[in-house]
NUTOR-803844 format. One record per residue (C-alpha): residue number from 1; residue in three letters; x negated, z negated, y. Coordinates in Angstrom, 1 decimal. Each point is the difference from the previous one (the first is absolute). Example, Ala and Ser with C-alpha at 12.3 -4.5 7.8 and 13.67 -1.06 7.14 Angstrom:
<fitors>
+-----+-----+--------+--------+--------+
:   n : res :      u :      w :      v :
+-----+-----+--------+--------+--------+
:   1 : ALA :  -12.3 :   -7.8 :   -4.5 :
:   2 : SER :   -1.4 :    0.7 :    3.4 :
+-----+-----+--------+--------+--------+
</fitors>
This chain:
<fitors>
+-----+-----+--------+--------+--------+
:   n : res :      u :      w :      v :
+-----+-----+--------+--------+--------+
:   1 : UNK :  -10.0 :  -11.9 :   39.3 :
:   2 : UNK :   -2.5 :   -2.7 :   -1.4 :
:   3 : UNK :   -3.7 :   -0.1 :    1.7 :
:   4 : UNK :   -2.3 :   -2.1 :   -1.6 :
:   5 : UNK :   -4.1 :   -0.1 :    1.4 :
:   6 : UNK :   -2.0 :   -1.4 :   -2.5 :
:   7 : UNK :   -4.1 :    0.0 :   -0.7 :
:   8 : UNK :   -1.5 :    3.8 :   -1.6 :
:   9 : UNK :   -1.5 :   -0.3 :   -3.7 :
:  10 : UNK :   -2.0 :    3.1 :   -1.0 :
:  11 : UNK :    3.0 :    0.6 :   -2.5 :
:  12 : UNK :    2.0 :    1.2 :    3.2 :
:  13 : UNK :   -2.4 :    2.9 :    0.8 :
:  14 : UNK :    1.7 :    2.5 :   -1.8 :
:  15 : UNK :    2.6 :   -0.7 :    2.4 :
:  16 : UNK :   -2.3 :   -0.7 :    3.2 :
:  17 : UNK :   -1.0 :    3.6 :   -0.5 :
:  18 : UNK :    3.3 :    1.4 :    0.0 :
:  19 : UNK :    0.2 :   -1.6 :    3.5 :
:  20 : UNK :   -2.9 :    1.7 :    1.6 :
:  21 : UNK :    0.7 :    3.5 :   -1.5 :
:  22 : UNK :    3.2 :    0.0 :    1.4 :
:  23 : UNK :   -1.3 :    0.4 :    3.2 :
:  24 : UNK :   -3.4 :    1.8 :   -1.0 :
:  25 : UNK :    0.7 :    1.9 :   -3.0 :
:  26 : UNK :   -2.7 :    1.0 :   -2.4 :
:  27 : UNK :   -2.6 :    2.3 :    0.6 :
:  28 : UNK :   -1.3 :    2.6 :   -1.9 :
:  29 : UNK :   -2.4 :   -2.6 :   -2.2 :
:  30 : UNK :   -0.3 :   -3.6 :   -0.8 :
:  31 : UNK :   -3.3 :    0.3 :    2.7 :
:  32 : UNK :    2.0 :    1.3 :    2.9 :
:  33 : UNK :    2.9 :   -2.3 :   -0.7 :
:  34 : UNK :   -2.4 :   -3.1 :    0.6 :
:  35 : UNK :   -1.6 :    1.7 :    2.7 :
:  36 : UNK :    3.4 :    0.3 :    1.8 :
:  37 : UNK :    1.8 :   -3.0 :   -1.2 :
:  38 : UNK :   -2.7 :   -2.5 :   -0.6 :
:  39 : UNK :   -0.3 :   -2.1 :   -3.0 :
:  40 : UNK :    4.3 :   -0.6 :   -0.2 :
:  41 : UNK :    0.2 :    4.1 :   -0.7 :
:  42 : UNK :   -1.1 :   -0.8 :   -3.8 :
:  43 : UNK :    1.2 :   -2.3 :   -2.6 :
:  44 : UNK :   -3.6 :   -0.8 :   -1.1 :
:  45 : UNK :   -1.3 :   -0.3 :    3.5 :
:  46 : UNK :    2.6 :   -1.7 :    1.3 :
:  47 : UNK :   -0.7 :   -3.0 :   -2.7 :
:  48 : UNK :   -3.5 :   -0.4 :    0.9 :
:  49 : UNK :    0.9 :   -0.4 :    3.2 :
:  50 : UNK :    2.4 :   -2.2 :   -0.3 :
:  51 : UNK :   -2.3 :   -2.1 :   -2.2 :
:  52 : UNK :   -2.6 :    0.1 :    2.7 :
:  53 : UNK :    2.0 :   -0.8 :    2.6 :
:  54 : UNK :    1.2 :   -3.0 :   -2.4 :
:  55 : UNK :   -2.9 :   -1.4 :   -0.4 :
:  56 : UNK :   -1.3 :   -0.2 :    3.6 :
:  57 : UNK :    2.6 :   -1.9 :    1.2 :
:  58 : UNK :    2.6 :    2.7 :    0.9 :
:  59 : UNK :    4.0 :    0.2 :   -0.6 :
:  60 : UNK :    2.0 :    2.9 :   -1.2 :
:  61 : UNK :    3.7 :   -0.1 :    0.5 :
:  62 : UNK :    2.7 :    1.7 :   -1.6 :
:  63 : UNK :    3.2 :    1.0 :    1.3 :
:  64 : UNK :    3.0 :    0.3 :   -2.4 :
:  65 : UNK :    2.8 :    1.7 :    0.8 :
:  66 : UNK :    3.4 :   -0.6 :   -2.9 :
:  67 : UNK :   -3.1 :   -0.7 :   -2.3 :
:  68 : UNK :   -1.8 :    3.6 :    1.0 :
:  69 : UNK :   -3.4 :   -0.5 :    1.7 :
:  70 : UNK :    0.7 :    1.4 :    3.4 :
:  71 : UNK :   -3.5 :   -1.1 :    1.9 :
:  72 : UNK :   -3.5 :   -1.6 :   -0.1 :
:  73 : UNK :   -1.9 :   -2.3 :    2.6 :
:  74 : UNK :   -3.9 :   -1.4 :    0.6 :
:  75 : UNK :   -1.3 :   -2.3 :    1.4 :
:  76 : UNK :   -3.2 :   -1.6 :    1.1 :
:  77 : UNK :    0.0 :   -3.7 :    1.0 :
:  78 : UNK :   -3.8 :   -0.6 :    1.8 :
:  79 : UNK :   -1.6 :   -1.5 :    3.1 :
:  80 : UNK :   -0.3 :    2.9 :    1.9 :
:  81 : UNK :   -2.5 :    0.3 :    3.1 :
:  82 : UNK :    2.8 :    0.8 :    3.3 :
:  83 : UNK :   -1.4 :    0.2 :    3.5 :
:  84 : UNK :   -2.6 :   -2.4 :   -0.9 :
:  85 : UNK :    1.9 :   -2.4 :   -1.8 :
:  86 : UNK :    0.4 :   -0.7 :   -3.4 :
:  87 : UNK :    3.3 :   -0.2 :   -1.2 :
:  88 : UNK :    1.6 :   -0.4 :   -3.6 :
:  89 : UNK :    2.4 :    3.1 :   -0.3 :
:  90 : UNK :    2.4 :    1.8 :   -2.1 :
:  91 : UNK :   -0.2 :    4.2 :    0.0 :
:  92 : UNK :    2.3 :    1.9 :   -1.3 :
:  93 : UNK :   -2.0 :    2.8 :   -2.0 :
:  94 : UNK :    2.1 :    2.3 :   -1.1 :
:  95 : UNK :    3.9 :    0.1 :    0.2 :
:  96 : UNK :    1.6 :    3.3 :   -2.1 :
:  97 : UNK :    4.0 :    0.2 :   -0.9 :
:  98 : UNK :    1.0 :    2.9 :   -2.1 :
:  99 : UNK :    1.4 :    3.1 :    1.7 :
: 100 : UNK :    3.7 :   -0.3 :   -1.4 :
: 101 : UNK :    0.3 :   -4.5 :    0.7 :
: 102 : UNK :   -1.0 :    0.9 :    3.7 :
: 103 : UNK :    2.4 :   -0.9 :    2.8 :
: 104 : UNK :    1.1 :   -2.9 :   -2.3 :
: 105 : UNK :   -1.8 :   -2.8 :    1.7 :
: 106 : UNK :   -2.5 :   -0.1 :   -2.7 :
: 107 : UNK :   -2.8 :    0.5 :    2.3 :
: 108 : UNK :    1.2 :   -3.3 :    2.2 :
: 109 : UNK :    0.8 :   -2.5 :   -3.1 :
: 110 : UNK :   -3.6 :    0.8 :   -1.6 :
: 111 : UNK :   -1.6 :   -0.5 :    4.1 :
: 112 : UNK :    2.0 :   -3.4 :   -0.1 :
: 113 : UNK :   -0.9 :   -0.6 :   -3.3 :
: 114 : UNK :   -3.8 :   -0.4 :    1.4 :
: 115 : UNK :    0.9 :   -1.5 :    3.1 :
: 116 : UNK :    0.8 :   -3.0 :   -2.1 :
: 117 : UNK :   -2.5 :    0.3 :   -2.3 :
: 118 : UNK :   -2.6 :    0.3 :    2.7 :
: 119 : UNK :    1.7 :   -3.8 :    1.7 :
: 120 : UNK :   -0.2 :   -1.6 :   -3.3 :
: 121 : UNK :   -3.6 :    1.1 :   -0.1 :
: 122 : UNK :   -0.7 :   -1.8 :    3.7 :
: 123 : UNK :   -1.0 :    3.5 :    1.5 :
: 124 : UNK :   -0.3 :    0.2 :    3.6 :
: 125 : UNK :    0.9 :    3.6 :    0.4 :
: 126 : UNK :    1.0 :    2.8 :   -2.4 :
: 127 : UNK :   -0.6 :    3.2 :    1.1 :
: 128 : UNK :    0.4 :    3.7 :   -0.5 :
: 129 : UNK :   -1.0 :    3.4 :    0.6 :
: 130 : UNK :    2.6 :    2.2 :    0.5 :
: 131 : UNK :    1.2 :    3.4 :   -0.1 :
: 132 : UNK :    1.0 :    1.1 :    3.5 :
: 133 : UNK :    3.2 :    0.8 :   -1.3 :
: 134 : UNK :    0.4 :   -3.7 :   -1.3 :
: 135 : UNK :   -1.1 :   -1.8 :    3.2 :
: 136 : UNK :    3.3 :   -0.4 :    1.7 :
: 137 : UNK :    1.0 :   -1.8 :   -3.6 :
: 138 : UNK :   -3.1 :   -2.2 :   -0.1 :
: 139 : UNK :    0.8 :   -1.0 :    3.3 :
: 140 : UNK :    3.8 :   -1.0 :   -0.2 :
: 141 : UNK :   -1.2 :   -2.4 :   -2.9 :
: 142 : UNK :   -2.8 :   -2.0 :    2.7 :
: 143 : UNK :   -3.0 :    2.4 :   -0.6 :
: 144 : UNK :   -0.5 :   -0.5 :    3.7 :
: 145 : UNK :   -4.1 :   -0.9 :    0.4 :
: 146 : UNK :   -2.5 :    3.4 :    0.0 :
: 147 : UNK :   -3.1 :   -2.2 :   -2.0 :
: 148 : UNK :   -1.8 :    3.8 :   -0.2 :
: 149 : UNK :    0.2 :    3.2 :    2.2 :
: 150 : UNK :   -2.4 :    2.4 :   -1.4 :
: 151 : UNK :   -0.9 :    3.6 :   -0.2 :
: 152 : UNK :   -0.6 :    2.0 :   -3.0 :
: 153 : UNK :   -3.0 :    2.8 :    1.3 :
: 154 : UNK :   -2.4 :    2.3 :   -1.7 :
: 155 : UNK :   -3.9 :   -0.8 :    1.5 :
: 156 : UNK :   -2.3 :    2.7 :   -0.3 :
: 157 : UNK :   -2.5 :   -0.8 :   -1.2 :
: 158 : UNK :   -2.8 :    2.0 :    1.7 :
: 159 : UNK :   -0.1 :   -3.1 :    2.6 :
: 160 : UNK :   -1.7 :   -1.9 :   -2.7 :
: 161 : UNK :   -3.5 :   -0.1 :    1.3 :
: 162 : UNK :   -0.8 :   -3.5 :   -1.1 :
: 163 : UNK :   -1.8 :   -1.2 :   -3.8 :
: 164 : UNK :    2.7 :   -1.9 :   -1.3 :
: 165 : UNK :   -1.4 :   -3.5 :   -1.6 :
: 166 : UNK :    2.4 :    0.0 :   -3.2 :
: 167 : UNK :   -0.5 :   -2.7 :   -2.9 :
: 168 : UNK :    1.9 :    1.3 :   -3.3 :
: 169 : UNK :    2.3 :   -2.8 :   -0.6 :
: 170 : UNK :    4.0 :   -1.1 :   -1.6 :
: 171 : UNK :    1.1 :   -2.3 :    2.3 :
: 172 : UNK :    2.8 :   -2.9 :   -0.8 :
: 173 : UNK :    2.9 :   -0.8 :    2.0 :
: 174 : UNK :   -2.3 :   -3.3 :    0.4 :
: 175 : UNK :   -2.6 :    2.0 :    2.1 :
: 176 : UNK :    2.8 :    1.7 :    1.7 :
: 177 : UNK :    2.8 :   -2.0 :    1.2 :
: 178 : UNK :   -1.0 :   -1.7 :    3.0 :
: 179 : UNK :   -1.3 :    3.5 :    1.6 :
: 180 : UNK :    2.4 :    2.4 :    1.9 :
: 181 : UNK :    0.3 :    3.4 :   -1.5 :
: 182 : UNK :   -1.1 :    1.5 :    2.8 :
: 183 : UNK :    0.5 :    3.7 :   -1.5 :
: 184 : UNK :    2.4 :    1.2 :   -2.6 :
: 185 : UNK :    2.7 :   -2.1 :    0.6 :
: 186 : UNK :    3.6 :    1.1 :   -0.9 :
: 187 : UNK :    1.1 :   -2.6 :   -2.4 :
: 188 : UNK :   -1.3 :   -4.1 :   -0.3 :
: 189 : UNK :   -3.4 :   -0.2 :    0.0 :
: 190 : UNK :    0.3 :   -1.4 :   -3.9 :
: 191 : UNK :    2.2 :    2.6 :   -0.8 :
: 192 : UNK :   -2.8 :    2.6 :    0.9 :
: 193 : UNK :   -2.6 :   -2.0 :   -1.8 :
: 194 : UNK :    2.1 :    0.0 :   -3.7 :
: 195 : UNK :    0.8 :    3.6 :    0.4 :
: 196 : UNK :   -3.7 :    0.8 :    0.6 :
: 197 : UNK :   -1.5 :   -2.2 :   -2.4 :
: 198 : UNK :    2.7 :   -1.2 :   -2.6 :
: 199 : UNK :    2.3 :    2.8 :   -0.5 :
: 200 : UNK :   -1.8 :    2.2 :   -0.8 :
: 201 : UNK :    0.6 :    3.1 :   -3.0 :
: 202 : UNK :   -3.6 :    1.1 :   -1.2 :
: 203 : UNK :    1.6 :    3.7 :   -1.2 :
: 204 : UNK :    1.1 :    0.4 :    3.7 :
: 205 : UNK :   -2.1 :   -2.5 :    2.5 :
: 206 : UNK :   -3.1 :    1.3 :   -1.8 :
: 207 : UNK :    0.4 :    4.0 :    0.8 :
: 208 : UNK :   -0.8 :   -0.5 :    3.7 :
: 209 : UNK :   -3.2 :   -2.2 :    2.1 :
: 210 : UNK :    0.5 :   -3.7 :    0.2 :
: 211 : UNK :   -2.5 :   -2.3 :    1.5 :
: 212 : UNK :    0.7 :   -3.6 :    1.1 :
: 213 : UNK :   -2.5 :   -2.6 :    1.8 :
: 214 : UNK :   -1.6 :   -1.5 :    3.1 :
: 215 : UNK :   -0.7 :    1.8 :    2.9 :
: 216 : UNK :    0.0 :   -0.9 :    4.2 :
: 217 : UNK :    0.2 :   -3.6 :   -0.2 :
: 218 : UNK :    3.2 :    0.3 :   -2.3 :
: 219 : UNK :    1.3 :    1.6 :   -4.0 :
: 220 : UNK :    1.2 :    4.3 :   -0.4 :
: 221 : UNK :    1.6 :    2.1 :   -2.1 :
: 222 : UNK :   -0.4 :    3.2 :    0.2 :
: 223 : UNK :    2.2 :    2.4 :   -2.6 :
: 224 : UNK :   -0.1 :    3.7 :   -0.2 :
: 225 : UNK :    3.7 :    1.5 :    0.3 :
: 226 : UNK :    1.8 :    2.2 :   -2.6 :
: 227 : UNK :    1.0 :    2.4 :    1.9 :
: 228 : UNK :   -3.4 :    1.0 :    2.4 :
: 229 : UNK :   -3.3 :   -0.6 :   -1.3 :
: 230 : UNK :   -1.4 :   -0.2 :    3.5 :
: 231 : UNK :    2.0 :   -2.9 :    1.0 :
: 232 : UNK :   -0.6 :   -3.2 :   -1.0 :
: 233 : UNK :    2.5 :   -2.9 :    0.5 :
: 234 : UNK :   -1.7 :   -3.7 :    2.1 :
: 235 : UNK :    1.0 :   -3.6 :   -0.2 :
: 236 : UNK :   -2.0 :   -2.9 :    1.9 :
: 237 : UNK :   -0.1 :   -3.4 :    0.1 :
: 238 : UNK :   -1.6 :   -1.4 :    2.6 :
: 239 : UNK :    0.6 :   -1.3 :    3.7 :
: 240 : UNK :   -2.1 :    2.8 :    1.5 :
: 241 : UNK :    2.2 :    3.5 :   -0.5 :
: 242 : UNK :   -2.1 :    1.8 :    2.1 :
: 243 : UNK :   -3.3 :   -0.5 :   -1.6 :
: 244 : UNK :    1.9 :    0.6 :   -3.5 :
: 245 : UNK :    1.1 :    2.8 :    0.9 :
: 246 : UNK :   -3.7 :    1.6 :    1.3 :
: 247 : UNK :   -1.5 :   -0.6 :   -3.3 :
: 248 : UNK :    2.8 :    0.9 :   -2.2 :
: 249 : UNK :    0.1 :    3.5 :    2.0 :
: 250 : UNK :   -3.7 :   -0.2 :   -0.4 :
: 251 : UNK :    0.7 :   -0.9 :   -3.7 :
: 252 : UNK :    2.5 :    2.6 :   -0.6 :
: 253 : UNK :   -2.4 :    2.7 :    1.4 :
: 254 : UNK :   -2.5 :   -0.8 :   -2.2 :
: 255 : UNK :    1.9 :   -0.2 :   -3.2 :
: 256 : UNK :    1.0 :    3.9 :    1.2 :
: 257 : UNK :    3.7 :   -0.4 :    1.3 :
: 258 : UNK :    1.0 :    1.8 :    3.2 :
: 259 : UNK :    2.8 :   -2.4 :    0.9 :
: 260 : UNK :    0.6 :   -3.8 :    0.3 :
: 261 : UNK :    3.9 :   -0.8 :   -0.7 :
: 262 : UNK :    0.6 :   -4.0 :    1.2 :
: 263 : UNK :    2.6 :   -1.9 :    2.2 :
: 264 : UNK :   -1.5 :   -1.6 :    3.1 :
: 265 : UNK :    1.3 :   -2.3 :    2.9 :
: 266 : UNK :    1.6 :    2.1 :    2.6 :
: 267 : UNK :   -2.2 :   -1.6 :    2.2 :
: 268 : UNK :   -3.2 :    1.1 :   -1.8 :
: 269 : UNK :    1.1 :    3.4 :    0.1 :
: 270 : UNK :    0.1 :    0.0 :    3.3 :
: 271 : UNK :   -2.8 :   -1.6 :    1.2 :
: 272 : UNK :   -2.3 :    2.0 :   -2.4 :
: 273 : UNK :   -1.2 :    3.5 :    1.5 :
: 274 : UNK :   -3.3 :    0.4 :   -2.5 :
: 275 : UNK :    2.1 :    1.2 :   -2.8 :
: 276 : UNK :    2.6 :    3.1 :   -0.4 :
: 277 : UNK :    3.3 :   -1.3 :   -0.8 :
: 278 : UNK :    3.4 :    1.4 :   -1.2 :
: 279 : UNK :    2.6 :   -2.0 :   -0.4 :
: 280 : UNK :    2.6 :    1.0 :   -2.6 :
: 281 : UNK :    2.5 :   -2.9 :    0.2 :
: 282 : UNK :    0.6 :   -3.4 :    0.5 :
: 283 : UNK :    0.0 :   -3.1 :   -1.8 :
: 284 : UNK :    2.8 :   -3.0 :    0.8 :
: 285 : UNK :   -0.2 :   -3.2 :   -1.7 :
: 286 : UNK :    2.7 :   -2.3 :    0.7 :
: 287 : UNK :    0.9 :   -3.7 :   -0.1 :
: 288 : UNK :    2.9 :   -2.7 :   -0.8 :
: 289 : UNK :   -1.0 :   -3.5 :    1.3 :
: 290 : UNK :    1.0 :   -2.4 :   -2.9 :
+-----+-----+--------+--------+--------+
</fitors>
């Protein structure tokens, strides 16, 4: 067998598709497929994300199998805000192989694939957010540093007495990239910021409440979710998560959503007793030293 990894063109998402829906098979319309899948469930999506991804700065790899596109990688290189310190990373976005190449060490020769590419870029770290299922994998390869240990929780958001102090604004990864995001996090902190502001598709993004801007000493999003029109979804950046999070709850309230959906710090959840917290699941972000 020949494996061959090579750079994605948007003439490969016919086959990029096939990927993805052989592990999340279509739905009963081209809506529900995106809303499942993501942009990679449908051929014209999946170009306009790849174009986007393109042109900020992104890589898509392909893996071919005997000639046969077996699986698709993304990646983010930016200098990424961890523990304080800046550092110039690599993060593995996405990593898919199609149901019938698995077990075949495709998964492994694309992850090696940007190890390299991420050392000829002079990152620091790469890093990953993995499955639980995948973390004894990540591991064996050197994924060996925790860089994030969050907790994915729904606030209500009948604790929001305050009167949020929001300014309407698009922020640019210029305004953002030296500030922790303090809520949100599950991916790279630029990662976040191009799938909020830059890949964006207007006949789906547009159906639900999306707000962006400043707010506590730091920038927010705050999205309205698909599937519950009283919760909203919240990212912050800014080195104060605990203010952040009083006036986006406060924020939320106001703009009529029950719930606040967000990842925090472990350590903010549990310092913080003013708010009513659930957590649902938590949020692993893992490191190879370079």
């Amino acid at each position: 067998m020949k494996l061959r990894i090579r750079e994605a063109t948007i003439w490969d998402c016919q086959r990029i598709v096939g990927i993805y829906l052989s592990n999340s098979p279509w739905r009963d319309s081209p809506y529900e497929t995106y809303l499942q899948v993501g942009p990679w469930g449908l051929e014209e999506t999946c170009a306009i994300h790849l174009n986007n991804l393109k042109l900020a700065g992104g890589k898509a790899l392909i893996a071919e199998l005997d000639g046969k596109v077996a699986g698709e990688a993304e990646v983010f290189i930016s200098d990424e805000v961890w523990g304080g310190k800046r550092t110039k990373t690599a993060h593995l976005s996405v990593i898919e192989v199609a149901r019938w190449y698995q077990g075949k060490g495709i998964g492994r020769a694309l992850l090696e694939h940007v190890m390299k590419l991420a050392e000829e870029e002079n990152c620091d770290l790469l890093t990953v957010t993995p499955e639980k299922r995948a973390l004894g994998f990540y591991r064996k390869l050197g994924f060996d540093r925790t860089v994030y240990h969050g907790v994915i929780a729904d606030i209500a958001t009948d604790a929001g007495k305050e009167s949020p102090e929001a300014t309407q604004l698009t922020p640019g990864w210029d305004d953002l990239k030296e500030l922790p995001l303090s809520l949100g996090q599950f991916q790279s902190s630029y990662n976040h910021w191009f799938s909020e502001f830059v890949d964006r598709v207007a006949d789906v993004d547009g159906r639900v409440h999306f707000e962006s801007g400043r707010i506590g000493g730091g920038f927010y999003v705050l999205e309205g979710s698909f599937f519950d029109r009283k919760t909203a979804t919240a990212y912050f950046w800014g080195e104060n998560g605990l203010e952040g999070l009083r006036q986006l709850t406060a924020l939320a309230r106001r703009r009529g959503f029950k719930t606040l959906r967000t990842s925090l710090d472990r350590g903010l959840i549990s310092g913080s007793l003013e708010f009513s917290i659930t957590p649902l699941d938590e949020v692993l972000i893992l490191a190879k030293s370079l």
